[in-house]
KETI-411112 format. One record per residue (C-alpha): residue number from 1; residue in one letter; x negated, y, z. Coordinates in steps of 0.02 Angstrom, whole numbers, padded with zeros to 5 digits. Example, Ala and Ser with C-alpha at 12.3 -4.5 7.8 and 13.67 -1.06 7.14 Angstrom:
+-----+------+--------+--------+--------+
! pos ! code !     c1 !     c2 !     c3 !
+-----+------+--------+--------+--------+
!   1 !    A ! -00615 ! -00225 !  00390 !
!   2 !    S ! -00684 ! -00053 !  00357 !
+-----+------+--------+--------+--------+
//
This chain:
+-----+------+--------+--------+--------+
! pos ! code !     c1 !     c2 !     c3 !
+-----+------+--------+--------+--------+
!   1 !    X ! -02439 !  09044 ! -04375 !
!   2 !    X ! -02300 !  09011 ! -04272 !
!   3 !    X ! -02400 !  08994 ! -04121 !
!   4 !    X ! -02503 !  09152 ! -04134 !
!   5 !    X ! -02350 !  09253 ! -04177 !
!   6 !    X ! -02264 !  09174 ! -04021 !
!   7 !    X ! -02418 !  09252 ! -03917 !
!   8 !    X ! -02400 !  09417 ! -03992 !
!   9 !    X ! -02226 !  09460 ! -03950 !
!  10 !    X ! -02282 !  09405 ! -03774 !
!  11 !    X ! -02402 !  09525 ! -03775 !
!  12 !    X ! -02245 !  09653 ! -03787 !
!  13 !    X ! -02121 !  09546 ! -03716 !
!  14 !    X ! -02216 !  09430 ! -03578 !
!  15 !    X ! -02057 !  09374 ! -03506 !
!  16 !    X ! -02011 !  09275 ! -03658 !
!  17 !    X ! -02067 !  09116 ! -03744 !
!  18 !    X ! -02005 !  09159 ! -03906 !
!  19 !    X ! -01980 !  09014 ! -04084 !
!  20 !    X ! -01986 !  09111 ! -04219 !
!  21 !    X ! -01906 !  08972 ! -04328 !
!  22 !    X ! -01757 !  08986 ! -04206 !
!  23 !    X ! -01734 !  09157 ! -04282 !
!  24 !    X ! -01773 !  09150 ! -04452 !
!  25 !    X ! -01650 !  08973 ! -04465 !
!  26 !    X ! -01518 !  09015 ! -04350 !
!  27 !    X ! -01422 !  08901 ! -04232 !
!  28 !    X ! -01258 !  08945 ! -04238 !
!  29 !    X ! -01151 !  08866 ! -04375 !
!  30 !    X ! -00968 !  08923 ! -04485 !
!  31 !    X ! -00896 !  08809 ! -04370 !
!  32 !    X ! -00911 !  08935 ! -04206 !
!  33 !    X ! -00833 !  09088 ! -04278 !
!  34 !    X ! -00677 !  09020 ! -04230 !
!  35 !    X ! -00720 !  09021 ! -04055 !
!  36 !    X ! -00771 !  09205 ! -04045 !
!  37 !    X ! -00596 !  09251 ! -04053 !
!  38 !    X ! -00534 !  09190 ! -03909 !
!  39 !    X ! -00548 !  09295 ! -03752 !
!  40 !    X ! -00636 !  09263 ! -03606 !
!  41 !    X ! -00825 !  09321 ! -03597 !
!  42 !    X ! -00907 !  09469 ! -03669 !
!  43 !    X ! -01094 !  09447 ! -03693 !
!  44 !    X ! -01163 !  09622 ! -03735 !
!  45 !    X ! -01356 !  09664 ! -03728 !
!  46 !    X ! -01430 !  09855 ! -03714 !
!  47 !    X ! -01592 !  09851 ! -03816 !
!  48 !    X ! -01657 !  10034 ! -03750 !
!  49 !    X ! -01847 !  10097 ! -03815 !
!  50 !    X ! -01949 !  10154 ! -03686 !
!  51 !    X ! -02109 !  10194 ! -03766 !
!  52 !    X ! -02188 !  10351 ! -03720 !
!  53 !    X ! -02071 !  10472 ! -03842 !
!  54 !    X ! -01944 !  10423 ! -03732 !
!  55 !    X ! -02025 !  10461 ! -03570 !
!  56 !    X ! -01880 !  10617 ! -03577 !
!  57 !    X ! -01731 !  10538 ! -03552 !
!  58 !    X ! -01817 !  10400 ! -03417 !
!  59 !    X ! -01710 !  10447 ! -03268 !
!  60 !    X ! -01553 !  10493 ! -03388 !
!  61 !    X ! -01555 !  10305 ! -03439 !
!  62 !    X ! -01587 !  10233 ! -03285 !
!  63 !    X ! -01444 !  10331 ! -03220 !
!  64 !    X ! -01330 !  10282 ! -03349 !
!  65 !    X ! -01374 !  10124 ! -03360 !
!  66 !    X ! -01332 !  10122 ! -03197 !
!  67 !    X ! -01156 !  10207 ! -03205 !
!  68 !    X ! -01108 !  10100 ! -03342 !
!  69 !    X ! -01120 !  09924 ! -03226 !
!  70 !    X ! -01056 !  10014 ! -03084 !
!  71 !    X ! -00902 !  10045 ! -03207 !
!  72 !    X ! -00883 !  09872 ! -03303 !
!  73 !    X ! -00889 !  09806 ! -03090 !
!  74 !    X ! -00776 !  09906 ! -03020 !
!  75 !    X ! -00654 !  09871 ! -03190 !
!  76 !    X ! -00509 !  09738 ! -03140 !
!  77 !    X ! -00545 !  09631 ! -03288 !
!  78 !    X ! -00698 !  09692 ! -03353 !
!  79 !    X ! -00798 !  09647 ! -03187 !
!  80 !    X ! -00755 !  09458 ! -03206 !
!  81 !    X ! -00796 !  09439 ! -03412 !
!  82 !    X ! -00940 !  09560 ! -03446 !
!  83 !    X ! -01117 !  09455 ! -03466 !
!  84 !    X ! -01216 !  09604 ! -03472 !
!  85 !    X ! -01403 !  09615 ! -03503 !
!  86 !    X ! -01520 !  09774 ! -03530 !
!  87 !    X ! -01684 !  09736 ! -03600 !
!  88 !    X ! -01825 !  09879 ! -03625 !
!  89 !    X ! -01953 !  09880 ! -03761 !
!  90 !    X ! -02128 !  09963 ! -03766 !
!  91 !    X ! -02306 !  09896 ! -03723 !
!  92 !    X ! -02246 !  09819 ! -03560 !
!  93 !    X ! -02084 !  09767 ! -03623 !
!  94 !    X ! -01972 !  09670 ! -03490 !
!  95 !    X ! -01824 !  09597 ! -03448 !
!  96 !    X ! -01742 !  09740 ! -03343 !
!  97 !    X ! -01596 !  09630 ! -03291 !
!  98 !    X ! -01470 !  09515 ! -03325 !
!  99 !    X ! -01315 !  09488 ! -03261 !
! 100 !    X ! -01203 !  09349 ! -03278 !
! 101 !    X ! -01011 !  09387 ! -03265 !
! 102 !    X ! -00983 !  09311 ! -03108 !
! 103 !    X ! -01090 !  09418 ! -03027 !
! 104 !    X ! -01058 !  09561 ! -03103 !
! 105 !    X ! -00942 !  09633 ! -02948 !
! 106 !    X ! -01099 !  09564 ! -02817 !
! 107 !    X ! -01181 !  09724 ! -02881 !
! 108 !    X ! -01065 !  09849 ! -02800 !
! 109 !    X ! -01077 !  09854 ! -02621 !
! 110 !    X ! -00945 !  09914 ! -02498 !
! 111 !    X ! -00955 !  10093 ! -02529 !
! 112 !    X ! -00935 !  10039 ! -02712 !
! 113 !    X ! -01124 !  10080 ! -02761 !
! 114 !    X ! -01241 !  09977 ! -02858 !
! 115 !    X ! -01342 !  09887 ! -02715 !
! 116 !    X ! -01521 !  09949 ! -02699 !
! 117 !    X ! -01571 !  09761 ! -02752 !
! 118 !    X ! -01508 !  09771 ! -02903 !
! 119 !    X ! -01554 !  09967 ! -02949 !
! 120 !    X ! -01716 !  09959 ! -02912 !
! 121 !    X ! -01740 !  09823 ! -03048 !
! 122 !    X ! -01677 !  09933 ! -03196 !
! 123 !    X ! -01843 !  10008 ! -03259 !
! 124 !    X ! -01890 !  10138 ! -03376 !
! 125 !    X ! -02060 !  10168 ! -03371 !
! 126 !    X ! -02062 !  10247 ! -03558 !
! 127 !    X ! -02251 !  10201 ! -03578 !
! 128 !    X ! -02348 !  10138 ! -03744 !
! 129 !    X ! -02290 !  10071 ! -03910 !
! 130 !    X ! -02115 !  10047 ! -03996 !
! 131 !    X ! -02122 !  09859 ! -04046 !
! 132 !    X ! -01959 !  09841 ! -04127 !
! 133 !    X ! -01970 !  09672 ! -04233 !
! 134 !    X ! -02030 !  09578 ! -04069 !
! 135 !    X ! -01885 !  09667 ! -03956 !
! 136 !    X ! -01731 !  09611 ! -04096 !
! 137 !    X ! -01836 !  09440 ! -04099 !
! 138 !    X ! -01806 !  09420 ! -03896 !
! 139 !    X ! -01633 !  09503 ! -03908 !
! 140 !    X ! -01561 !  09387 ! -04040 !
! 141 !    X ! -01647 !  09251 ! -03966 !
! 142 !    X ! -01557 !  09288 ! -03803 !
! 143 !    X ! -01387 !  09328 ! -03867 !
! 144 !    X ! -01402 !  09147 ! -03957 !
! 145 !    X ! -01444 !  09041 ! -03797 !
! 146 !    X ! -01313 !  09164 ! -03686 !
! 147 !    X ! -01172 !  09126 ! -03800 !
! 148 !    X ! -01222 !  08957 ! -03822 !
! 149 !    X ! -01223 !  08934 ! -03646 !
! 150 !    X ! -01053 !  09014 ! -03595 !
! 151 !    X ! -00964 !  08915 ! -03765 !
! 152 !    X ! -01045 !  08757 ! -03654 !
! 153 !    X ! -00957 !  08788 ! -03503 !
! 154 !    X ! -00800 !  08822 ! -03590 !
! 155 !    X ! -00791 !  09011 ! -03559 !
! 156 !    X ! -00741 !  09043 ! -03760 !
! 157 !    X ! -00863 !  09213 ! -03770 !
! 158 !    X ! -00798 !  09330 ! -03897 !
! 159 !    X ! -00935 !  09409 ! -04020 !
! 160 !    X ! -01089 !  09461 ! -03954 !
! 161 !    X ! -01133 !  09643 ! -03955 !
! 162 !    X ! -01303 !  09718 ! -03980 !
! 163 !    X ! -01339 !  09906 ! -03924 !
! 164 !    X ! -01508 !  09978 ! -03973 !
! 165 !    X ! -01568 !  10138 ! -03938 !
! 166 !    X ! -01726 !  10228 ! -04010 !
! 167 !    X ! -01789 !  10388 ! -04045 !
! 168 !    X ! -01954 !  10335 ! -04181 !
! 169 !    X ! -02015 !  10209 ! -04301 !
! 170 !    X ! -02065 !  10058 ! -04245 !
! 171 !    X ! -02264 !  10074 ! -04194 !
! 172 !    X ! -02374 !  09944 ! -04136 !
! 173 !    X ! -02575 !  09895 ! -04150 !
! 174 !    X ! -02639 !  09900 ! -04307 !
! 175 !    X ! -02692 !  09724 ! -04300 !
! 176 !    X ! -02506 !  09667 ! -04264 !
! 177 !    X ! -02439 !  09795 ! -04403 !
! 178 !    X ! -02411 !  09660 ! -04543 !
! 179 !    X ! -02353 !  09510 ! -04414 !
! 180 !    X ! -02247 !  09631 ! -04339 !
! 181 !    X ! -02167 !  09702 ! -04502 !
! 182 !    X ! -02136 !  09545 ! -04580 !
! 183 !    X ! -02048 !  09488 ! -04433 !
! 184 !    X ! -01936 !  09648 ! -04441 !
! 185 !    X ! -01875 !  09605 ! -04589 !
! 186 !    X ! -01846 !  09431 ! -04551 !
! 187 !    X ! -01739 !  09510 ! -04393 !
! 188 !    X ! -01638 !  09627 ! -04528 !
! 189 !    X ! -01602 !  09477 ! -04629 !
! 190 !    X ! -01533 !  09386 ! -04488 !
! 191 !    X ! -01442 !  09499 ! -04415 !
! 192 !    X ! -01347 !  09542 ! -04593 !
! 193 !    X ! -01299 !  09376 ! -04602 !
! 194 !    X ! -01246 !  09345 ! -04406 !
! 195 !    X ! -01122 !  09498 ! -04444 !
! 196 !    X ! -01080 !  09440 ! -04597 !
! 197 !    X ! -01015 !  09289 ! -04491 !
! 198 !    X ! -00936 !  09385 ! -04371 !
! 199 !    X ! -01044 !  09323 ! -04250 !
! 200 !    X ! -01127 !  09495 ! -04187 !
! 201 !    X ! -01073 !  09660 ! -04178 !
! 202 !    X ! -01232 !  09782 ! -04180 !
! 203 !    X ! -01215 !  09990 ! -04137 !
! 204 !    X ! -01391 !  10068 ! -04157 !
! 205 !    X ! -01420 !  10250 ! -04079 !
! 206 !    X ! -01531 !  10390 ! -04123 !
! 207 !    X ! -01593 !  10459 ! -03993 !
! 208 !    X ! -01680 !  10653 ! -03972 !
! 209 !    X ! -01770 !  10734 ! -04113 !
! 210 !    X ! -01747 !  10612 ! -04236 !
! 211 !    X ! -01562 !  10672 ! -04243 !
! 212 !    X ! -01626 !  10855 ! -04293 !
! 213 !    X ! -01658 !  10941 ! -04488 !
! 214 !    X ! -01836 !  10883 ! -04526 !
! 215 !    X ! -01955 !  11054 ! -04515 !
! 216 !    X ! -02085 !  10987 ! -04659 !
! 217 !    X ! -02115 !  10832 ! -04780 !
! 218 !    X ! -02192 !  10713 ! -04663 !
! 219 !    X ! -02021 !  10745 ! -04566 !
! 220 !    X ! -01907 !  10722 ! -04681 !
! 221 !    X ! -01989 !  10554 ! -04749 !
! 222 !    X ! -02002 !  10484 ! -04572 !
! 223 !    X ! -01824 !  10520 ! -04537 !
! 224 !    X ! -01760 !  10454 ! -04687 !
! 225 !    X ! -01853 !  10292 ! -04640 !
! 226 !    X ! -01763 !  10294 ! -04467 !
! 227 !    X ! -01616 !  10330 ! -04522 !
! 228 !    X ! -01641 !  10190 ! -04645 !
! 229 !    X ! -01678 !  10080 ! -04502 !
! 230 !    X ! -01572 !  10090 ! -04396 !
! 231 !    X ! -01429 !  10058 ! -04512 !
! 232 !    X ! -01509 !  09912 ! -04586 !
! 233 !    X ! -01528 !  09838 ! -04400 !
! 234 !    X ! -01323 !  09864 ! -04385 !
! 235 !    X ! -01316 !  09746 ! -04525 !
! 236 !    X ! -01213 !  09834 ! -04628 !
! 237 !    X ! -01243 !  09920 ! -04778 !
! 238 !    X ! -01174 !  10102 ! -04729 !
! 239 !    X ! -01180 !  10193 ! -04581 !
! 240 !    X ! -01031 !  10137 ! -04499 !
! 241 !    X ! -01111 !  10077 ! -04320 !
! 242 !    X ! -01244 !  10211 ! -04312 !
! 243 !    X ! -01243 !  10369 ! -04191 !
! 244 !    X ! -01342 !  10500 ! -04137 !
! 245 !    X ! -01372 !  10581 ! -03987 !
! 246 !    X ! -01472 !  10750 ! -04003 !
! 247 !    X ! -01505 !  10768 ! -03814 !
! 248 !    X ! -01484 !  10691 ! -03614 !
! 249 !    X ! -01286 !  10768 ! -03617 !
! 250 !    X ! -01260 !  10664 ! -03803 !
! 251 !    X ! -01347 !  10520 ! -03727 !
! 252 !    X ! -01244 !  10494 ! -03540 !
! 253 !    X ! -01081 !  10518 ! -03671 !
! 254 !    X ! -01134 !  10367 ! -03767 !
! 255 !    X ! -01155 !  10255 ! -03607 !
! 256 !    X ! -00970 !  10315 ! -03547 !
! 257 !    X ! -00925 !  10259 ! -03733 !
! 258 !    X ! -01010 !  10078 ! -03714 !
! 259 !    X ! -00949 !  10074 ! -03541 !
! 260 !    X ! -00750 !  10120 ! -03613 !
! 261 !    X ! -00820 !  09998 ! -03771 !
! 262 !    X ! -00845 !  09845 ! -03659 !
! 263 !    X ! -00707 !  09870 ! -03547 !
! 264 !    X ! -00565 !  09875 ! -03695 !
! 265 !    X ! -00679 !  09729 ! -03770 !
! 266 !    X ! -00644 !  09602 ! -03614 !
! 267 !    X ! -00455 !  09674 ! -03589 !
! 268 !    X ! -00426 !  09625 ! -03772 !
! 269 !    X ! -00362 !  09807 ! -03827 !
! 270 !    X ! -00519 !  09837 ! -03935 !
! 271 !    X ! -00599 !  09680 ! -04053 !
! 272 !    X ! -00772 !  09741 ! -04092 !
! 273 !    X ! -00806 !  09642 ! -04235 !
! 274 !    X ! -00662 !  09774 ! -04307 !
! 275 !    X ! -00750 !  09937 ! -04254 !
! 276 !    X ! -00743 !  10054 ! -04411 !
! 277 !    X ! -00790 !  10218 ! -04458 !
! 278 !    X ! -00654 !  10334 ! -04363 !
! 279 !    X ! -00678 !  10224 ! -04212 !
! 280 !    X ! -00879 !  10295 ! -04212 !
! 281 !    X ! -00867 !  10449 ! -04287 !
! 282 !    X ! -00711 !  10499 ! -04149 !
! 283 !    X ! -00826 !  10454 ! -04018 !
! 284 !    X ! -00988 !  10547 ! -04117 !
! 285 !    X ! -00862 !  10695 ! -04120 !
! 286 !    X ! -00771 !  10687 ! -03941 !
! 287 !    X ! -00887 !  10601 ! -03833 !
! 288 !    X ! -01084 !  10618 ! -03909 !
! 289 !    X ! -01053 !  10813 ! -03920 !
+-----+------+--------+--------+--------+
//
């Protein structure tokens, strides 16, 4: 089992050799909460759907995406403790890039733009299926070996945070459908307890139509499952972490928020793992509108 299910997440995700009994067990113990409150590192992952709903907001995303490093690089403090990573998910799922703190500020060249290098690897090609188990499976996966990795050199990373942002239901092959389901839930689980534990931080966003009043029956029920969703993939069990953005002007406000988020986040004026309701629905209010 664990074998085929390994090759059919890298049928969505190619770039990763996945173990599924690394996510469904866990590898970090009581013993490292502790550490994530110390400051030095921020490890932060963008999980952003590009299936082929999104194919609206492609060059929105890939220019926010793209404002947001350009600000955490440019930032005094932010551009030497942000470990940022964007990962995309659809049927040619990929590893957009990643980006290790120290070379966050290698990215910006001398007129202070992102270098072409490093642009031209952030792709949206908004194409195919929305495989959400298998994209939390590589994200956690990641966040686990990233913070893992910076605790081993000493660089005390605070709590992870997870941004995903989706506009549908996860969809995949029929033949996948039950592999792929039970391994969502398995994700959910996990992540509950990680932020349970401190030891994540996850802010889901709805993205486009989703956000609107349902016209019939089939709407409504989809939408309720979304919504249901993406609140269960926060971890928590309200709706504390999850926004919406209705359309492209909603959606480049959310990236100046995660950009602002990640900044106060390595200064130490903001600790994520204390991010409530008025801290969300301000910025659903002031910035997402």
């Amino acid at each position: 089992m664990k074998k085929i299910l390994n090759n059919n997440i890298n049928k969505y995700m190619p770039v990763a050799d996945v173990n599924i009994n690394e996510h469904v067990t866990g590898d970090l113990s009581q013993n490292d909460v502790g550490v994530f409150s110390q400051a030095s590192r921020v490890p932060a992952l963008l999980l952003v759907d590009t299936s082929a709903s999104m194919r609206d907001y492609a060059d929105v995303l890939k220019n926010a995406v793209t404002e947001m490093i350009h600000t955490i690089a440019q930032h005094p403090v932010a551009g030497n403790k942000v470990d940022l990573e964007v990962v995309t998910f659809d049927t040619q799922s990929q590893i957009s890039i990643k980006i290790p703190a120290e070379e966050v500020r290698n990215l910006v060249d001398e007129k202070k733009q992102i270098k072409q290098e490093y642009a031209d690897q952030l792709k949206f090609n908004c194409i195919g299926a929305t495989p959400t188990g298998y994209a939390l499976a590589v994200a956690i996966q990641d966040i686990r070996e990233r913070y893992q990795e910076l605790k081993d050199k000493n660089k005390s990373p605070k709590c992870p945070i997870l941004f995903i942002l989706s506009d549908g239901n996860p969809y995949v092959e029929k033949k996948y459908q039950e592999e792929h389901d039970t391994l969502l839930e398995k994700m959910k689980t996990q992540i509950q307890e990680m932020v349970r534990m401190h030891q994540l931080v996850v802010l889901a966003v709805e993205v486009g139509e989703v956000c609107e009043p349902p016209k019939n029956p089939e709407q409504k029920r989809e939408r309720e499952e979304m919504h249901q969703l993406m609140q269960e993939i926060t971890g928590l069990s309200n709706k504390n972490h999850v926004c919406q953005a209705k359309n492209v002007s909603e959606l480049k406000n959310f990236f100046e928020f995660t950009s602002s988020l990640l900044v106060s986040s390595a200064t130490g004026s903001q600790d994520t793992t204390m991010l409530n309701q008025q801290d969300l629905s301000q910025q659903s209010v002031e910035n997402l509108r």
